[in-house]
RODREN-413146 format. One record per residue (C-alpha): residue number from 1; residue in three letters; x, z, y. Coordinates in steps of 0.02 Angstrom, whole numbers. Example, Ala and Ser with C-alpha at 12.3 -4.5 7.8 and 13.67 -1.06 7.14 Angstrom:
! residues 2
SITE, 1, ALA, 615, 390, -225
SITE, 2, SER, 684, 357, -53
This chain:
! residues 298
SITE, 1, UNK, -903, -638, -1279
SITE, 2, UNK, -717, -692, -1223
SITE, 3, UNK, -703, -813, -1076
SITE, 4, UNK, -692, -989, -1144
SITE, 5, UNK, -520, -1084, -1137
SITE, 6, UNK, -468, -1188, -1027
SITE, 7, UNK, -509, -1372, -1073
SITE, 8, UNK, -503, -1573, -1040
SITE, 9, UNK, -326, -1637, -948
SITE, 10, UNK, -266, -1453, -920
SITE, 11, UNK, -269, -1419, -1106
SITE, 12, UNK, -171, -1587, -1138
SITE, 13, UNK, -180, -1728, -1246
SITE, 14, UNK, -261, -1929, -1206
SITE, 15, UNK, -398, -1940, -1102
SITE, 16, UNK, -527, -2073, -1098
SITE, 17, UNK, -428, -2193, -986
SITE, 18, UNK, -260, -2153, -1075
SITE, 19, UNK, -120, -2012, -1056
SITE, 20, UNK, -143, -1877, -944
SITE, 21, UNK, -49, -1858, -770
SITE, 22, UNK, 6, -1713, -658
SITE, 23, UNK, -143, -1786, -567
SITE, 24, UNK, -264, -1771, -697
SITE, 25, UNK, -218, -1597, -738
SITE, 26, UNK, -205, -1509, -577
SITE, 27, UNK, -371, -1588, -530
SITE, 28, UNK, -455, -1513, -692
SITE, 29, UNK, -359, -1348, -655
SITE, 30, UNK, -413, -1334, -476
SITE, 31, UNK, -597, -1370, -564
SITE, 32, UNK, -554, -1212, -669
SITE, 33, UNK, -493, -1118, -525
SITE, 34, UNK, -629, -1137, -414
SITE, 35, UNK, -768, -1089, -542
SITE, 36, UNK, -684, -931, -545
SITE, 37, UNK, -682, -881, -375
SITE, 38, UNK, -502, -902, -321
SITE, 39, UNK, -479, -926, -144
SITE, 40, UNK, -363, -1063, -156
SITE, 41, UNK, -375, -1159, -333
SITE, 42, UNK, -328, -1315, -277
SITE, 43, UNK, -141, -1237, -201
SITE, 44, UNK, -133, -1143, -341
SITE, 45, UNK, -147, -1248, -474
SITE, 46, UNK, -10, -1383, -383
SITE, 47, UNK, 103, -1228, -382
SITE, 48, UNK, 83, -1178, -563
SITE, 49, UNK, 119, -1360, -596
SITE, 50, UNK, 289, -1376, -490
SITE, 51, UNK, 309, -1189, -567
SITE, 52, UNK, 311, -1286, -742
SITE, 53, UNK, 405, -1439, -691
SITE, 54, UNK, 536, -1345, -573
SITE, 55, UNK, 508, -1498, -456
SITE, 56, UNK, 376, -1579, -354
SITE, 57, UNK, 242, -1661, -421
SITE, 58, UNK, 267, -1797, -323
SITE, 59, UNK, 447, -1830, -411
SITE, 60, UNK, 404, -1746, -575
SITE, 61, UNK, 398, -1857, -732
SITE, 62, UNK, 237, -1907, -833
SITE, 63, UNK, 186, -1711, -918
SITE, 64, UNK, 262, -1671, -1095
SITE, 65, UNK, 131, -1585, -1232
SITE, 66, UNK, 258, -1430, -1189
SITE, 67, UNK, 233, -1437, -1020
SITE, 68, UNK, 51, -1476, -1033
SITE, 69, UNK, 18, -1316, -1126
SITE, 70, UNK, 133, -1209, -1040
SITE, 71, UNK, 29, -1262, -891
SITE, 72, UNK, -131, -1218, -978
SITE, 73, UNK, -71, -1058, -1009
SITE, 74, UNK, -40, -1011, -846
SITE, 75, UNK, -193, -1090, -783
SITE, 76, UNK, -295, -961, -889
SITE, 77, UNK, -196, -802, -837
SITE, 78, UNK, -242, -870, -659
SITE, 79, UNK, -401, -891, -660
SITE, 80, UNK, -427, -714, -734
SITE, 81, UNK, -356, -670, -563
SITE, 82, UNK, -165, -622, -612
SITE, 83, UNK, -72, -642, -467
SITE, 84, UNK, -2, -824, -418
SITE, 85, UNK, 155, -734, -386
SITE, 86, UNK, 176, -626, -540
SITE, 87, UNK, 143, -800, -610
SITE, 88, UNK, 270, -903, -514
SITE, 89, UNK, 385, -755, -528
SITE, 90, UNK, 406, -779, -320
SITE, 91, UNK, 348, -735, -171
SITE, 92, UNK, 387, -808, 17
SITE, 93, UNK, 403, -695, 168
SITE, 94, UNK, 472, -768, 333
SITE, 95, UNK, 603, -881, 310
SITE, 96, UNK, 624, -777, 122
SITE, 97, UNK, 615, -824, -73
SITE, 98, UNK, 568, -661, -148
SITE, 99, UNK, 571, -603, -335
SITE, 100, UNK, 386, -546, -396
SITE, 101, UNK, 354, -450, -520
SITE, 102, UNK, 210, -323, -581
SITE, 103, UNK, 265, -159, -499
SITE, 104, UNK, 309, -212, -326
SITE, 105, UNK, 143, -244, -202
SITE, 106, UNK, 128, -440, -150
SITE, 107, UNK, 165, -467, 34
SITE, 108, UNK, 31, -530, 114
SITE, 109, UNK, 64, -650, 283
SITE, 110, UNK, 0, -512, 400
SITE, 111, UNK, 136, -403, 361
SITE, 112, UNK, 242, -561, 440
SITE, 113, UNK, 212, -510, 618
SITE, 114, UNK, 250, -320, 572
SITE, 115, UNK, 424, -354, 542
SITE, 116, UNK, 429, -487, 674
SITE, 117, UNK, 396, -337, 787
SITE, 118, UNK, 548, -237, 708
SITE, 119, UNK, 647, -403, 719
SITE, 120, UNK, 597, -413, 903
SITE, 121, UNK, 652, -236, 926
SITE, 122, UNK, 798, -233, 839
SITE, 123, UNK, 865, -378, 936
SITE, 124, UNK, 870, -270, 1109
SITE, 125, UNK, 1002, -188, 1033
SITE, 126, UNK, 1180, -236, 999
SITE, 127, UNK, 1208, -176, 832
SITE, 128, UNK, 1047, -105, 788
SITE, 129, UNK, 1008, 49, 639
SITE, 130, UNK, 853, -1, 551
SITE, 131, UNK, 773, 87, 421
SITE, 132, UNK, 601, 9, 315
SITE, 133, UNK, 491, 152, 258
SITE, 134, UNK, 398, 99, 85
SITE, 135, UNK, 477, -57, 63
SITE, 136, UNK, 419, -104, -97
SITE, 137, UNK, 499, -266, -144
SITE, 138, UNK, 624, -253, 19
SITE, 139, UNK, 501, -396, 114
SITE, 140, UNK, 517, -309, 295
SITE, 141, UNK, 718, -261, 274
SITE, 142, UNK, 770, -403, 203
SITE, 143, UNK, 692, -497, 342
SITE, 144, UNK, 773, -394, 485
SITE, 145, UNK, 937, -405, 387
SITE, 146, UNK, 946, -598, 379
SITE, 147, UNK, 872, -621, 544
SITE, 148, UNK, 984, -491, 652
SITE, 149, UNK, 1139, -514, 564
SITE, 150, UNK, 1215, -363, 659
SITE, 151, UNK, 1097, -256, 596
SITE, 152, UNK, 1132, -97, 491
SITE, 153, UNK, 970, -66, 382
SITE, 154, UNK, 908, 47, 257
SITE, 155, UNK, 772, 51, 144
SITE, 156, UNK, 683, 152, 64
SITE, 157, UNK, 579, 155, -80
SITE, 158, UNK, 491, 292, -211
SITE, 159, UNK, 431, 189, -350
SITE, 160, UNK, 558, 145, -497
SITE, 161, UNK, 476, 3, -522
SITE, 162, UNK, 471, -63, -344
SITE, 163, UNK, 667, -15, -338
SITE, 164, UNK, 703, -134, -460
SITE, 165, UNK, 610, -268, -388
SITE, 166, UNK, 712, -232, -207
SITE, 167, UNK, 872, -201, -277
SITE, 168, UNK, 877, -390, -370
SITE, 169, UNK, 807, -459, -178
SITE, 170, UNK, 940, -359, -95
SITE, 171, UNK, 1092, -406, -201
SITE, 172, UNK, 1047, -599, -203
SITE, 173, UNK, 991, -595, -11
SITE, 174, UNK, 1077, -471, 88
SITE, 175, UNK, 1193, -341, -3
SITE, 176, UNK, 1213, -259, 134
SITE, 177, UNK, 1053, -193, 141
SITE, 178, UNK, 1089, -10, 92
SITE, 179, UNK, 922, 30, -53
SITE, 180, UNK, 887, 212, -55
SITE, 181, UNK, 759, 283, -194
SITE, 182, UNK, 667, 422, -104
SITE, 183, UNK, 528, 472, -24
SITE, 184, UNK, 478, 407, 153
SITE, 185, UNK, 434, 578, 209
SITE, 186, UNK, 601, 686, 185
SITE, 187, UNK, 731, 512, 157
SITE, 188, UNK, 894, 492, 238
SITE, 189, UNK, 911, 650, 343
SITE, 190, UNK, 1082, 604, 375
SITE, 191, UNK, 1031, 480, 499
SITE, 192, UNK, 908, 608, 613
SITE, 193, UNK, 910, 549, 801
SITE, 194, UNK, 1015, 378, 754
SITE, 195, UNK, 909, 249, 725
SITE, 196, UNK, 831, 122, 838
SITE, 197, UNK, 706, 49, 745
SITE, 198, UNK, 586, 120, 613
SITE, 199, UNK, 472, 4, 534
SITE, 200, UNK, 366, 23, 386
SITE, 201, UNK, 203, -34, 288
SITE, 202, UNK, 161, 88, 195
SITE, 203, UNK, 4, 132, 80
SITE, 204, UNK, -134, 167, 180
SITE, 205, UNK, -301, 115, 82
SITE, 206, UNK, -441, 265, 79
SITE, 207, UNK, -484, 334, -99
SITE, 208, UNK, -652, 267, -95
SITE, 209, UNK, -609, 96, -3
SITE, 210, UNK, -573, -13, -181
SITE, 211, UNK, -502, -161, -127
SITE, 212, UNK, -645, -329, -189
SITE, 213, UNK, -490, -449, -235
SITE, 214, UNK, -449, -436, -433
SITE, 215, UNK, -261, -470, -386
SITE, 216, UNK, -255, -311, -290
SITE, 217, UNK, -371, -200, -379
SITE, 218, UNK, -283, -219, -524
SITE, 219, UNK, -135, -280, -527
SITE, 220, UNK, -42, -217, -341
SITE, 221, UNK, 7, -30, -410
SITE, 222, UNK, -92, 124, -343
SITE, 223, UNK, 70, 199, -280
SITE, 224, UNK, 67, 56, -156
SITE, 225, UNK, -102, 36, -107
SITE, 226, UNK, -178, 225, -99
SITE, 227, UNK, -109, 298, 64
SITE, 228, UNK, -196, 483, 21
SITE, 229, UNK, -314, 586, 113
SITE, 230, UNK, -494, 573, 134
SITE, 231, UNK, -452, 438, 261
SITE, 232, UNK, -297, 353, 186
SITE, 233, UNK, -186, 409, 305
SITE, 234, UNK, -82, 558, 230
SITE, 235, UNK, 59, 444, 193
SITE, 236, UNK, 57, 354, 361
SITE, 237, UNK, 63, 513, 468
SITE, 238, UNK, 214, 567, 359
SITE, 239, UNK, 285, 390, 412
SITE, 240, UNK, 281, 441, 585
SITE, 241, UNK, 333, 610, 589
SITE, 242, UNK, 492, 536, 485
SITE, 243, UNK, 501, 395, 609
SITE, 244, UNK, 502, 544, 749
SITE, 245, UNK, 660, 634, 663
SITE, 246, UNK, 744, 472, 625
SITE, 247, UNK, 733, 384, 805
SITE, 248, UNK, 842, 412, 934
SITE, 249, UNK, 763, 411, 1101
SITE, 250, UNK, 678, 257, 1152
SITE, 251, UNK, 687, 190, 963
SITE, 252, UNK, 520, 95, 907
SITE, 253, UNK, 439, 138, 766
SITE, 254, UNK, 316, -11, 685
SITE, 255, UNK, 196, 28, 559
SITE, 256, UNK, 51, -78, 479
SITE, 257, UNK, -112, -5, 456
SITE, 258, UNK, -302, -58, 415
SITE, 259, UNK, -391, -116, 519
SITE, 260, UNK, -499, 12, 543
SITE, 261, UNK, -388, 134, 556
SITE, 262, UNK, -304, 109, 737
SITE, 263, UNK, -377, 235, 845
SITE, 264, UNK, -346, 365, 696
SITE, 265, UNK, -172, 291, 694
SITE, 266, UNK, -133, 296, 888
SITE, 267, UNK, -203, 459, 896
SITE, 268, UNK, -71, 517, 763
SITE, 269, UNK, 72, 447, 810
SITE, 270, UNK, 37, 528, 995
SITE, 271, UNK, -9, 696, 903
SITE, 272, UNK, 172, 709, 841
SITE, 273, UNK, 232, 739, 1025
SITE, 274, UNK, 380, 637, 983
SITE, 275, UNK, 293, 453, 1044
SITE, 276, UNK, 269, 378, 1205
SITE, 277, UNK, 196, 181, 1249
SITE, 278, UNK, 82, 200, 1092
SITE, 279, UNK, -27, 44, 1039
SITE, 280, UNK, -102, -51, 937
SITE, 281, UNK, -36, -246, 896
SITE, 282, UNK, -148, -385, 811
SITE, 283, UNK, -124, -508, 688
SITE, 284, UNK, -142, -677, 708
SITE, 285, UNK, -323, -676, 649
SITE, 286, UNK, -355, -541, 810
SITE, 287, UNK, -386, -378, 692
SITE, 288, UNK, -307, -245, 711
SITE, 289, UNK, -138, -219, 620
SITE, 290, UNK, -1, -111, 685
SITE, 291, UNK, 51, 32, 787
SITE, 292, UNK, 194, 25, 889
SITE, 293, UNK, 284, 156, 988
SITE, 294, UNK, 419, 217, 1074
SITE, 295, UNK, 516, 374, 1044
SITE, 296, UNK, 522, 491, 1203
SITE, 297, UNK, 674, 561, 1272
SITE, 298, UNK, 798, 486, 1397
């Protein structure tokens, strides 16, 4: 039997005490929401509102039927767990308005302090080369790029779908962000021994770890998720061992990894032979999130 429809003020029309409001509506969508498990109903459903009204509530007119409906619509496809994003169309990273769409993985706020670390990096340098392994919608780049503006960065990408995602970011954010469609493990050999920072958040979930959240199960693409391996880690270790050829010495490599996964991590970046200073950075919440290391040599 099919979910039931969304209904009261979200649907539209007069209620009891007269039309409906903004008010009326997001509080019956947040109602909605919240009965089916989303983590933040009452956000989301004043975001798919501003979404429909392409203003704040708080200065929005009274709703139109249109909007009203439009609103119900997207209420629905939320709380059947699409993403808010692939909703809204956008997604914010940094100081960053990113294009969403279905194809590209949603950043997620931990990945925040993973480019903050290649930002920090980058910045001990006076015209840094940066390349973003896996960059999916161009999140990390396009965050080094606008925040050292004498960067030179590259980033790379294998997904077609994901490419088109980054390539409308780059061009309306920073077209000077060099996109490269290729694979993270053999991309831009041109650049061996050059670069000085090497950052990247690559797939890294283990075939039988299914991620619980709807959003990510099934709508962030395998390709972005499944790092390979019994332990999820095929694609990261090809990460570093590209991050060892592409470094100069003392370049950093920063890479984001599971929790769980940060003594396997450490213990593969310092198997390449290439890394020295090797550890592991948390997030703000204190797990886990990140290697970073330095590439030996004088």
């Amino acid at each position: 039997m099919p979910d039931p429809a969304p209904t009261g003020a979200v649907r539209g029309g007069d209620g009891p005490a007269g039309p409906v409001s903004w008010r009326d509506a997001v509080r019956a969508a947040t109602e909605l929401l919240a009965a089916a498990g989303v983590p933040s109903p009452d956000v989301d459903a004043r975001l798919l509102a501003e979404h429909v009204t392409d203003a704040a509530l708080v200065v929005a007119g009274p709703p139109t039927g249109e909007q009203l409906a439009a609103f119900a619509g997207l209420v629905d496809r939320r709380r059947r767990r699409e993403p808010l994003q692939h909703l809204t169309g956008e997604m914010f990273f940094r100081y960053l308005r990113l294009t969403s769409a279905p194809g590209a993985f949603v950043v997620r706020p931990e990945t925040e302090l993973v480019a903050e670390e290649a930002i920090a990096a980058a910045r001990q340098h006076a015209a840094p080369r940066v390349v973003d392994l896996c960059t999916g919608s161009g999140a990390i780049a396009l965050a080094v790029a606008t925040e050292v503006r004498s960067a030179e960065v590259w980033a790379v990408e294998l997904s077609a779908d994901a490419l088109a995602v980054a390539r409308g970011n780059v061009a309306a954010l920073a077209p000077h962000v060099t996109l490269v469609a290729g694979d993270a493990a053999t991309a831009l050999p041109e650049l061996d021994g050059t670069v000085d920072v090497v950052v990247s958040n690559p797939p890294y979930v283990p075939p039988d770890a299914v991620p619980r959240d709807p959003e990510v199960r099934e709508h962030d693409p395998d390709l972005a998720l499944y790092g390979g391996g019994a332990d999820g880690l095929d694609v990261p270790r090809a990460v570093l061992r590209s991050a060892a050829r592409l470094l100069r010495p003392g370049g950093t490599v920063v890479m984001e990894h599971a929790e769980v996964q940060a003594a396997a991590v450490r213990e593969a970046a310092a198997g390449t032979g290439a890394f020295v200073d090797v550890r592991t950075v948390r997030d703000l919440s204190g797990r886990d999130r990140m290697v970073v290391a330095r590439r030996a040599g004088a």
